[in-house]
N, C-alpha and C positions, 0 to 999 in steps of 0.2 A: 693115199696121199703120196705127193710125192717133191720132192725138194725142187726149188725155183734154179735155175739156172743161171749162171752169174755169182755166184753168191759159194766165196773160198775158207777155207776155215786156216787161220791164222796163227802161232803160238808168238803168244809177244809179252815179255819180260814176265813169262813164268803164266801166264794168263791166254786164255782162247777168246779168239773173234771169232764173228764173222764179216767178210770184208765183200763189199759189191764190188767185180772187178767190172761192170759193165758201166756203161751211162744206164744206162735202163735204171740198173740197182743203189746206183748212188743218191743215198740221202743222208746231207751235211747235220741232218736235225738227232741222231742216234747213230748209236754200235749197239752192237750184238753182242753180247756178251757171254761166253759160257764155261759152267765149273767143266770140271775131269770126266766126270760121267757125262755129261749131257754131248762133248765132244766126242768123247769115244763114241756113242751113239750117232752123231752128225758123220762122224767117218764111217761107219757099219751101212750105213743108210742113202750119203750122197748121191742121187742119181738114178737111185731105184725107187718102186713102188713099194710102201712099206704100211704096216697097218699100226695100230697102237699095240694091239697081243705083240708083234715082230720087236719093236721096241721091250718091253715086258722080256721077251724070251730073252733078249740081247740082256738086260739088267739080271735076269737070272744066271745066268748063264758067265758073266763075269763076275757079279757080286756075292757078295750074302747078305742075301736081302730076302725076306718072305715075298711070297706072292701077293699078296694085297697091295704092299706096300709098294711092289713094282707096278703094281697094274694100276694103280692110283699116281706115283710117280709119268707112268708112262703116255696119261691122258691128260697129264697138267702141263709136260713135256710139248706133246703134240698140239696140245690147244695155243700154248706159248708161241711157240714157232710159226703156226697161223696166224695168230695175234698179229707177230710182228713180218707176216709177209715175206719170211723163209721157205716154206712150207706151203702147195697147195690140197684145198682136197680131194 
């Protein structure tokens, strides 16, 4: 996977986006929206090729959090972000 191009992560009144700075990525119809962890992850990740375990390691690795629950977090993460056309595979 790896992150779409155009597409800046934001902090705005205490809150993360993500913002399309291109034409390509501008769509008036949604925002991006994302908590603390899933940004910190968007910054770890921007621009590289990353898998769902990479994500997982990243949530291990800053949190405490078991493993299950990262690697369950980390496929619902990645599946999201495809969803919404941040992300491809």
């Amino acid at each position: 996977m790896k992150t779409v191009p155009g597409f800046t992560l934001r902090a705005l009144a205490g809150e993360y986006i993500l913002v399309g700075e291109s034409l390509a990525q501008v769509n008036f119809n949604k925002m991006i929206a994302l908590n603390a962890s899933a940004a910190y992850l968007w910054q770890e990740i921007d621009g590289k090729e990353f898998t769902p375990d990479d994500l997982k390691k990243l949530l291990l690795d800053k949190y405490e959090v078991d493993e299950e629950t990262a690697a369950k977090d980390s496929v619902a993460i990645a599946k999201s972000w495809i969803e919404a056309g941040v992300v491809t595979e």
